[in-house]
C-alpha positions as CSV (number, residue, x, y, z in Angstrom):
1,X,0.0,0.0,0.0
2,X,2.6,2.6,0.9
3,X,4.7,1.7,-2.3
4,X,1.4,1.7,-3.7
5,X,0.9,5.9,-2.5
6,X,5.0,6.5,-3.1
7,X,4.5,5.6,-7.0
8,X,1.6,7.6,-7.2
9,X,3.0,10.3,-5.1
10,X,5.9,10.5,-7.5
11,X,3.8,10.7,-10.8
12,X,1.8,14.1,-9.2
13,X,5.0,15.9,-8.6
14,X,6.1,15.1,-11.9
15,X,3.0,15.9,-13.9
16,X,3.2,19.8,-11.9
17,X,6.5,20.2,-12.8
18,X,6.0,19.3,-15.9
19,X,2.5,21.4,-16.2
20,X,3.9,24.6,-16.0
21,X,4.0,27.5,-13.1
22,X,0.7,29.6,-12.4
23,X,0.0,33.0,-13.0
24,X,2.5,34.4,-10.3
25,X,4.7,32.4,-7.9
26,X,2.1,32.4,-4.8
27,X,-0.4,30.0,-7.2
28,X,2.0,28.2,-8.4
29,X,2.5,27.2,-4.9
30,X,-1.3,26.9,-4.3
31,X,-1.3,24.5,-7.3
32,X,1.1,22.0,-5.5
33,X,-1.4,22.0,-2.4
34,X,-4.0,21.6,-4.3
35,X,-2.7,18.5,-6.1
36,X,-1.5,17.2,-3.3
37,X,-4.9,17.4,-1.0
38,X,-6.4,16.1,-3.7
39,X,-4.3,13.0,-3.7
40,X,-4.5,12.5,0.1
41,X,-8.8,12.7,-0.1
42,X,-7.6,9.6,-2.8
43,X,-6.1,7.8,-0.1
44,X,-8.8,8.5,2.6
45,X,-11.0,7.0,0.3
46,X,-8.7,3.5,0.2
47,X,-8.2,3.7,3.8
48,X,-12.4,3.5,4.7
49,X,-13.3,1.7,1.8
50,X,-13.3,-1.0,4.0
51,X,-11.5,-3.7,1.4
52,X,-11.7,-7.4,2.9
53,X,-7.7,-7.8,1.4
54,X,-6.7,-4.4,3.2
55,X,-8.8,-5.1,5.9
56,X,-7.7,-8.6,6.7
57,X,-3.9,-7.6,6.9
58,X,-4.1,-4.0,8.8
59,X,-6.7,-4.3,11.4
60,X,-9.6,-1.5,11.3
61,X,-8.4,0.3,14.1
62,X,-4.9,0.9,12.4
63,X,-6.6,2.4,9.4
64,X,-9.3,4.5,11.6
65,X,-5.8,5.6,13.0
66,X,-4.4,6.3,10.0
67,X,-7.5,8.0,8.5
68,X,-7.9,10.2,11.4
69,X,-4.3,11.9,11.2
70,X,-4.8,11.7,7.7
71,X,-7.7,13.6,7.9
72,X,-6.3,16.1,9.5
73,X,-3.0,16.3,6.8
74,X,-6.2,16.8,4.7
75,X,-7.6,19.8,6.7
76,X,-4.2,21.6,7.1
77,X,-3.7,20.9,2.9
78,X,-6.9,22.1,2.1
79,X,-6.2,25.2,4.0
80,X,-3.0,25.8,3.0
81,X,-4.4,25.7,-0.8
82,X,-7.5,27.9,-0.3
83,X,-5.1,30.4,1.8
84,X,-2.5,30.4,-1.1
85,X,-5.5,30.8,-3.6
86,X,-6.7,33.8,-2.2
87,X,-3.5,35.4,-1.3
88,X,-2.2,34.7,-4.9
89,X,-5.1,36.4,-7.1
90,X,-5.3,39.5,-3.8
91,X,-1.6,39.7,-4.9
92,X,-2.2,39.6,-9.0
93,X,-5.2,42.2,-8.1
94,X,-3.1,44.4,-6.0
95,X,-6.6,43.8,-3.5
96,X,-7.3,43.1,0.1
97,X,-7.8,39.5,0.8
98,X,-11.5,39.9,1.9
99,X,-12.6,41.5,-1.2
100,X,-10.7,38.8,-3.3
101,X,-12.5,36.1,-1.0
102,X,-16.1,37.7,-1.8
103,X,-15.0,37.7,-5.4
104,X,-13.6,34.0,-5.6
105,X,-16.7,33.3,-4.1
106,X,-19.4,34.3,-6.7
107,X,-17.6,32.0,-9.3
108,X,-18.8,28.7,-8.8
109,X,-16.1,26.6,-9.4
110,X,-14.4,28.8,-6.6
111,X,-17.7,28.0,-4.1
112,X,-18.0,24.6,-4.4
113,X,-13.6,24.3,-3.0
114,X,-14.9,27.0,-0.4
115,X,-18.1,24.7,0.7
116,X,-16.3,21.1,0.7
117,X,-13.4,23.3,2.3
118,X,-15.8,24.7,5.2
119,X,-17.6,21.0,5.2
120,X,-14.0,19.4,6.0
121,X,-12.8,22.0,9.0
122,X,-16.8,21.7,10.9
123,X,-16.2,17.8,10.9
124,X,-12.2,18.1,11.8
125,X,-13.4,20.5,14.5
126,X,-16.1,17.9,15.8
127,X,-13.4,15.3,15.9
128,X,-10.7,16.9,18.0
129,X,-10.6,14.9,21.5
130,X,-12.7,17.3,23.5
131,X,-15.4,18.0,21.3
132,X,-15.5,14.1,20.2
133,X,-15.8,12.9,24.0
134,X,-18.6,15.1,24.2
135,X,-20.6,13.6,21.5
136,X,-22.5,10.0,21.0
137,X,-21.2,7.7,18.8
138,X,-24.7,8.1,16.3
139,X,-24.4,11.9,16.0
140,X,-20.6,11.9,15.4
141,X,-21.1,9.4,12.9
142,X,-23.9,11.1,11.0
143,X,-22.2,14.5,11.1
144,X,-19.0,12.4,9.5
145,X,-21.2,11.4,6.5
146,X,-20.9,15.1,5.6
147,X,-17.7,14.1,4.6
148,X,-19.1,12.5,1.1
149,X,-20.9,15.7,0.5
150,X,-17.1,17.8,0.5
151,X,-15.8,14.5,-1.8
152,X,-18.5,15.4,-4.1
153,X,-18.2,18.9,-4.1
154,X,-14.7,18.8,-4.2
155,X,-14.6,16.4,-7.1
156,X,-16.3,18.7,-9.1
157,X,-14.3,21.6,-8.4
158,X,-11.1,19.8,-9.8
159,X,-13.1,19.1,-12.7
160,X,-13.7,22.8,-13.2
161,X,-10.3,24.2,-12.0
162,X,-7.7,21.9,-12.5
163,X,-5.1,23.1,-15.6
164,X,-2.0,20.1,-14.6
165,X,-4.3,17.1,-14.9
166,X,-5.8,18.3,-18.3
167,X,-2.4,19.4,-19.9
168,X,-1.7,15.9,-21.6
169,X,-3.4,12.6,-22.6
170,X,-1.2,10.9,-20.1
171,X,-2.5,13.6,-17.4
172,X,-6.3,13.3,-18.1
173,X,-5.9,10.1,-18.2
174,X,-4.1,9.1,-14.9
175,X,-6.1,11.4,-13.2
176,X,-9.9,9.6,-13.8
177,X,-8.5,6.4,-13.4
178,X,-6.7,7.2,-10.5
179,X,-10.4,8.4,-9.6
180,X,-12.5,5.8,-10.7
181,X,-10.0,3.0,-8.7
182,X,-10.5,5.2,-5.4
183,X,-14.3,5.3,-5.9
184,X,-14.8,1.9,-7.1
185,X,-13.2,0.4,-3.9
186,X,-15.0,2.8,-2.0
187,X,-18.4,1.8,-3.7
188,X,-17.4,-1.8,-3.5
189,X,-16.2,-2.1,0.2
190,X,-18.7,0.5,1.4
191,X,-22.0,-0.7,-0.6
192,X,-21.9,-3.5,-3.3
193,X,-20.4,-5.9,-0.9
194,X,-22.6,-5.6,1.9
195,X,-25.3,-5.2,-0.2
196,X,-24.6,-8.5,-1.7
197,X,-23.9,-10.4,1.3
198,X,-27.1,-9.4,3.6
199,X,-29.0,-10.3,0.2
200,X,-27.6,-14.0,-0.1
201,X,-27.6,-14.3,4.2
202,X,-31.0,-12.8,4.9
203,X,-29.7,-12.1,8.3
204,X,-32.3,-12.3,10.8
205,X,-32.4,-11.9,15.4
206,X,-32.9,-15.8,16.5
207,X,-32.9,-14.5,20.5
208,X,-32.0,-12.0,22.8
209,X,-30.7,-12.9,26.0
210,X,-29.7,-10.4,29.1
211,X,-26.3,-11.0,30.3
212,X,-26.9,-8.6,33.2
213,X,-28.4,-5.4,34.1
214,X,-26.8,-3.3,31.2
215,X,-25.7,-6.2,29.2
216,X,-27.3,-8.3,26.0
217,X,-26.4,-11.1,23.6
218,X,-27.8,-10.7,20.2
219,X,-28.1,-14.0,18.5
220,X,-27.9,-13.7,14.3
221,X,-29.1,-16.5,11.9
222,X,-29.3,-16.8,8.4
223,X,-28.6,-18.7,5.2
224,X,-25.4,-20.2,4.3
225,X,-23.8,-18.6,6.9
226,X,-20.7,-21.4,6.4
227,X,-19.9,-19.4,3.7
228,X,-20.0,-16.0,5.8
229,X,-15.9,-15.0,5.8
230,X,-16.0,-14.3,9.6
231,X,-13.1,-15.4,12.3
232,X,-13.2,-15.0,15.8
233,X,-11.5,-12.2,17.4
234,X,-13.1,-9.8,13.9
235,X,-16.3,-7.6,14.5
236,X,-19.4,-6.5,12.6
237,X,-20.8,-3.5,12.0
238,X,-24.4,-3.9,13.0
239,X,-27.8,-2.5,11.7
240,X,-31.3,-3.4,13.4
241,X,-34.0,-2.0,10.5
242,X,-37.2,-1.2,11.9
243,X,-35.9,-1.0,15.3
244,X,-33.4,2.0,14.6
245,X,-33.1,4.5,11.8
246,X,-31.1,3.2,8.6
247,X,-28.1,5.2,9.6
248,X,-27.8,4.2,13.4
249,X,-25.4,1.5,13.4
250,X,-22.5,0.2,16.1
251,X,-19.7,-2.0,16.0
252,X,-19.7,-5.1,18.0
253,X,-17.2,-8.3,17.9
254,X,-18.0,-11.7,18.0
255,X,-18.3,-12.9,21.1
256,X,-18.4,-16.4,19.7
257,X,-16.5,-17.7,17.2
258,X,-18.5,-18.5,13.9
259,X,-19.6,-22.0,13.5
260,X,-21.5,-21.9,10.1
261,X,-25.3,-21.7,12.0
262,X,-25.2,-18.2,13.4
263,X,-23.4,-15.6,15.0
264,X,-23.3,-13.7,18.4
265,X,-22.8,-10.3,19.4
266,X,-22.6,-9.3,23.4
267,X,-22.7,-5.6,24.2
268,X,-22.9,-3.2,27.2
269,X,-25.0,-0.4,27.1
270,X,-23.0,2.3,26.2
271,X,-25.4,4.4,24.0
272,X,-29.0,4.8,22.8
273,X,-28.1,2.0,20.0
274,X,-26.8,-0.3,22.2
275,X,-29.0,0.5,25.5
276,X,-32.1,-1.1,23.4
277,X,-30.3,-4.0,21.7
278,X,-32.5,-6.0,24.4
279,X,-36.1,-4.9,23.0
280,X,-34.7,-5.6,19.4
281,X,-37.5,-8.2,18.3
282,X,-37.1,-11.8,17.9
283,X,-37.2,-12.7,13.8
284,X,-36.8,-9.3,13.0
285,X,-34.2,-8.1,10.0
286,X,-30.3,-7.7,10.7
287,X,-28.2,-5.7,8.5
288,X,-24.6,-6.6,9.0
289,X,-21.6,-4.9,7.6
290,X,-18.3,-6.8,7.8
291,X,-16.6,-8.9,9.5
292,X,-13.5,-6.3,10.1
293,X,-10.4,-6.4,11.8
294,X,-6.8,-8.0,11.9
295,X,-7.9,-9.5,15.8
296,X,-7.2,-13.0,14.6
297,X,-5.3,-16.0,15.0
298,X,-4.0,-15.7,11.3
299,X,-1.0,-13.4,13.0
300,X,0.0,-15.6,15.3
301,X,3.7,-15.9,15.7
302,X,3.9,-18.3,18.6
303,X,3.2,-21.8,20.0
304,X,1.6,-19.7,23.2
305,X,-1.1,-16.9,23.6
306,X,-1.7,-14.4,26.1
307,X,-5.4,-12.4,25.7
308,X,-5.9,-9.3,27.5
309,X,-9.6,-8.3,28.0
310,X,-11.2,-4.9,29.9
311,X,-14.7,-5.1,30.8
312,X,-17.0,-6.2,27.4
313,X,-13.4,-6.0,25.6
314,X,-13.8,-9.7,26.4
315,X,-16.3,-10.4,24.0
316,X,-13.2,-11.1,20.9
317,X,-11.1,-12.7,23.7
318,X,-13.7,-15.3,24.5
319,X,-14.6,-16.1,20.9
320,X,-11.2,-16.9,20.3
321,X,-11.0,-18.9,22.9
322,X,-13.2,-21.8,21.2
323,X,-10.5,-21.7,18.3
324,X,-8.2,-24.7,18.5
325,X,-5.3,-22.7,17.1
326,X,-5.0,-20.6,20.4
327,X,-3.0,-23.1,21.6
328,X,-1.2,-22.7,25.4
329,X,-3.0,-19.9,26.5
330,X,-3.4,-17.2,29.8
331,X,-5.8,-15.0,29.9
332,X,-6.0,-11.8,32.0
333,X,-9.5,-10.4,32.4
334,X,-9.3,-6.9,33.7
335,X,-12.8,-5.6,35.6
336,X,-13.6,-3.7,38.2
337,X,-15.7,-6.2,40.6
338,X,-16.3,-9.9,39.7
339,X,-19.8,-9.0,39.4
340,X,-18.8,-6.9,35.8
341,X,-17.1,-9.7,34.7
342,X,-19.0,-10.5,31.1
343,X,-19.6,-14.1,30.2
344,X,-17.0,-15.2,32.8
345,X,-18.3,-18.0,33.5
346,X,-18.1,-19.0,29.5
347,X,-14.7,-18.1,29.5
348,X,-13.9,-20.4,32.6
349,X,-15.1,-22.9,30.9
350,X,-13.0,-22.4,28.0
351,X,-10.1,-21.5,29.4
352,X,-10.4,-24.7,31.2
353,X,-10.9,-26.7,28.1
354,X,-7.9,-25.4,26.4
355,X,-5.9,-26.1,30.0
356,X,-4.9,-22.5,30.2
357,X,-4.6,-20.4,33.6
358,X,-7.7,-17.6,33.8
359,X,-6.5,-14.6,36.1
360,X,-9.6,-12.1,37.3
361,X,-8.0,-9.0,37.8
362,X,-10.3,-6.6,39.5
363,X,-10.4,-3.4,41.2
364,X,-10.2,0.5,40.4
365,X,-8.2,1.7,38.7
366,X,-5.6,3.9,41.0
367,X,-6.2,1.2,43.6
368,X,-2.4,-1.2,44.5
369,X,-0.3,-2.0,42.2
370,X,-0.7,-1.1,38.2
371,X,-2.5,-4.5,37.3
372,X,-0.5,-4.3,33.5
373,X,2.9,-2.4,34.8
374,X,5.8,-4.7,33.7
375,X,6.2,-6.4,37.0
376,X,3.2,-7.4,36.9
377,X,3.2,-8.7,33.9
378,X,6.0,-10.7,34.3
379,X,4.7,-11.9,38.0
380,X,1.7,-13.3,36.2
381,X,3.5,-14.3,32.6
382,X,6.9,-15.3,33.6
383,X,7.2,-16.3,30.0
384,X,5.3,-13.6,28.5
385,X,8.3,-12.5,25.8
386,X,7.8,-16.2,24.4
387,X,3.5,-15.7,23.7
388,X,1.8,-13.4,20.9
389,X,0.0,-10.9,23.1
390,X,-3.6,-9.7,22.3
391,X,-4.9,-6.7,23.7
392,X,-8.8,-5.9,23.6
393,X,-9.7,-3.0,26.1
394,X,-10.9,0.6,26.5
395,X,-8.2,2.7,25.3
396,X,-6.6,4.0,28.7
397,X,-5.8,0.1,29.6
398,X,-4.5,-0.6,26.1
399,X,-1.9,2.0,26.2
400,X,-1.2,0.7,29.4
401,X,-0.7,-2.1,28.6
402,X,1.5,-1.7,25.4
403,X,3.5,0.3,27.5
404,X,4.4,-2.3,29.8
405,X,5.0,-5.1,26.7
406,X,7.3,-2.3,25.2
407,X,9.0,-1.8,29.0
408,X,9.2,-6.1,28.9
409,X,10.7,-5.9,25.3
410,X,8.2,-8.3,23.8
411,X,8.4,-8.3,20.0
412,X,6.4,-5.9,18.3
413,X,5.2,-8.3,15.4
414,X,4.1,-10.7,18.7
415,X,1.7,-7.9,20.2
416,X,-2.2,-7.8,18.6
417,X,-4.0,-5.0,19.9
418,X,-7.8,-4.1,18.8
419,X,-8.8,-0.1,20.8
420,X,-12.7,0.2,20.9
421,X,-14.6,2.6,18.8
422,X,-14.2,3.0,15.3
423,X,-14.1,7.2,16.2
């Protein structure tokens, strides 16, 4: 992938030298930024296509990472080019920059950059930490979908302003296939494929069982569901039609591994979504997006396995746990009273099955020792540099726990971690 955006990185540079300067230095300059925000929107669109093949060998949560600081390369690119844009004809004009602005924008190739521009700073606004904390997962995701709105507007305002990719036959033609690849995967990843497979599984709620006060299992049955490409340890991206709106939709794991007759999600109630999974009706329609993420035996590295799990971050752990391929196993189930402890008496069982040692770690947080501090660790591992590690928790005991594999020198290629929330 990254030779992938290297090639591609070096045929734009080449194709604006090569295209001539603007009409004075200060748009020539805005040119590059333009090309170049253009080509990073290209690559945000490959990295939430959500391509099985990408998918499989990344993880989702490494490419919401990567789309997230990407996103933001995007915002400062965008801004640098409008900036440059306006400063550049102010210059040729010998006017002030807010009469030049007014100007640009009564020419409508000029509004529509200005609106996709404006579209792209409300949602990187709504998605720096404080704001995003503030916000529930449903209405940060909708106001996200804005997003396509500035791809389309900004899409046509290349069409209408661009001079470099319209200066040769090579140009024009790099430029819509270059295009029609990013939207294709995006198209395919985002709508033909789940499309296709909710079609031929006809997805439907079997039960709903309470796991607790403020957790449910949802169980999912279907046709052919043998052929459904899901492994435990991957999630779904879950839609309930008829109980929520089309566009309400969660990510859940597995919290058993897939078995050809159905499927199983477990969640806590964390939101409006997932506070009413439990009044979902029986036989009613499931739309299911997926199954995503790299959380899976197919990296394993090692004869032996260590699974990290915080509260519901269990759900992957446990559903891996029926896999044969886990091997020697620990596990480390991080809550704060047994009484939060999801499906532990599942993963007892399991773990007990497979011969493995189960350690129920609870408490505060703050309260004795660090649970995940290397000491720790090691007290509880002794051989933990010898296991692939998998880490499934709320982000705060993640990084804490990465820290303290990084302080034991285990191997980075023997470390699996999977952070909650796709925001």
């Amino acid at each position: 992938m990254w030779t992938c955006v290297a090639v591609n990185l070096v045929i734009v540079e080449a194709l604006f030298l090569s295209a001539g300067s603007g009409k004075n230095e200060v748009l020539t300059v805005a040119k590059f930024f333009g090309l170049h925000a253009a080509l990073v929107m290209l690559f945000q669109l490959l990295l939430v296509a959500r391509l099985p093949w990408l998918d499989r060998r990344i993880g989702m949560d490494r490419l919401t990472a990567w789309h997230r600081w990407v996103g933001f390369a995007l915002l400062w690119t965008v801004l640098t080019h409008a900036t440059l844009v306006v400063l550049g004809y102010a210059t040729l004009d010998d006017a002030p920059m807010g009469r030049t602005f007014l100007a640009l924008s009564g020419v409508p190739a000029s509004l529509l950059g200005i609106l996709a521009a404006a579209v792209i700073l409300v949602v990187a606004v709504l998605s720096t930490r404080p704001l995003r904390r503030r916000l529930r997962y449903e209405v940060w995701h909708g106001a996200h979908l804005l997003l396509y709105v500035a791809l389309g507007l900004s899409f046509v305002h290349q069409l209408q302003e661009t001079t470099t990719f319209t200066s040769s036959a090579f140009a024009t033609a790099y430029w819509w296939i270059l295009w029609l690849f990013a939207f294709g995967a995006l198209l395919t990843g985002r709508v033909v494929l789940p499309l296709w497979r909710n079609a031929y599984h006809r997805f439907r709620v079997a039960a709903v069982v309470p796991e607790s006060d403020d957790v449910v299992s949802v169980y999912i049955t279907g046709r052919h569901l043998g052929s459904f490409p899901a492994r435990a340890g991957q999630f779904c991206i879950w839609r309930f039609p008829g109980h929520h709106h089309w566009w309400t939709a969660n990510p859940f794991s597995l919290s058993a591994a897939p078995d050809g007759r159905g499927l199983r999600l477990t969640a806590r109630a964390a939101g409006s979504t997932s506070a009413g999974l439990r009044n979902v009706p029986v036989g009613s329609r499931a739309f299911v997006e997926g199954p995503y993420g790299a959380f899976t035996s197919l990296h394993r590295t090692r004869p032996g396995a260590l699974l990290i799990a915080g509260g519901v971050g269990i759900t992957p752990v446990r559903a891996m746990l029926e896999e044969r391929a886990v091997g020697d196993v620990v596990v480390l189930y991080r809550v704060r009273s047994e009484a939060d402890a999801v499906l532990l008496d599942e993963v007892r069982d399991l773990v007990v099955l497979r011969g493995g040692r189960l350690h129920l770690l609870t408490g505060r947080t703050g309260e004795g020792a660090p649970p995940f501090g290397p000491s720790s660790l090691r007290q509880l591992v002794p051989d933990i540099v010898e296991r692939d590690v998998y880490v499934c928790g709320p982000p705060a005991m993640t990084t804490a726990v990465l820290s303290g594999l990084k302080d034991l020198q285990v191997p980075a290629r023997q470390v699996h971690a999977e952070r909650f929330g796709l925001a």
